[in-house]
Phi, psi and omega in degrees: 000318183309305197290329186291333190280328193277274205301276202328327200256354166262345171305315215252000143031078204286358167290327153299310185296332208279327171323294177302320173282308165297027210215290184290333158310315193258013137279012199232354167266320204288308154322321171263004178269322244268306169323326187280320189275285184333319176243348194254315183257353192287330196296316175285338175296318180297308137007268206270024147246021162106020197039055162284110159236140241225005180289336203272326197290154182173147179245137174299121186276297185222145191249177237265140114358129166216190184241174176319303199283355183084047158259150178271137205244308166247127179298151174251159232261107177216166184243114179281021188343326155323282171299331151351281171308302220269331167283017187253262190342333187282299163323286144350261185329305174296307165352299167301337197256348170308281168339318191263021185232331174290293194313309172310301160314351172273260175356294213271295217291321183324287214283293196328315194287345201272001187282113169307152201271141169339082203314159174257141215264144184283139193292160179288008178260311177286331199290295172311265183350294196310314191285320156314337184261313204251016156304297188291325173331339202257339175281000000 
């Protein structure tokens, strides 16, 4: 009962609850950046580099075993260095669409922050203080 009541109080936490909740935001961002880069920005990049995909390169070790009818008996033995290429580059890209999406929100919180704050209006106590300093001034 002792280990369930010690695990109850380290679960409701608020450094646990706040971890669980950013852990599931950001899988559910991890999604839409992955959707931002697949569909929205990779298609014009492919576009204008000729649609190169780079998944296909590999080097042959052993090539595939087959039988009379072309069935494969053994896959044949490769270093795909190709896939590689192409998650480094997917990385990149995502990388990139991070950045430019952290920077416009650092931008927009900026402009938030420059809006000057409301002068402060003095309390009846500072008020009182003000009319005694300028009595005795007159004195």
């Amino acid at each position: 009962m002792a280990l369930l009541k010690e695990f109850k109080t380290f679960a409701m936490r608020g450094n646990v609850v706040d971890m669980a909740v950013g852990i599931i935001i950001g899988a559910a961002f991890g999604k839409i950046v992955s959707s931002l880069v697949a569909d929205v920005i990779t298609p014009p990049l492919g576009l204008l580099i000729g649609g190169i995909n780079f998944s296909a390169l590999a080097i042959t070790l052993k090539e595939a075993l087959l039988n009379a009818d072309g069935t494969v008996l053994k896959p044949a033995v490769t270093i795909n260095y190709g896939k590689f290429i192409q998650a480094a580059v997917d990385f990149i890209i995502v990388a990139f669409a991070i950045f430019m999406m952290v920077k416009a929100m650092n931008s927009l919180k900026k402009k938030e922050e420059a809006k000057p704050a409301p002068a402060p209006v003095p309390t009846p106590t500072e008020n009182l203080l003000g009319e005694i300093r300028d009595i005795l001034k007159k004195k």
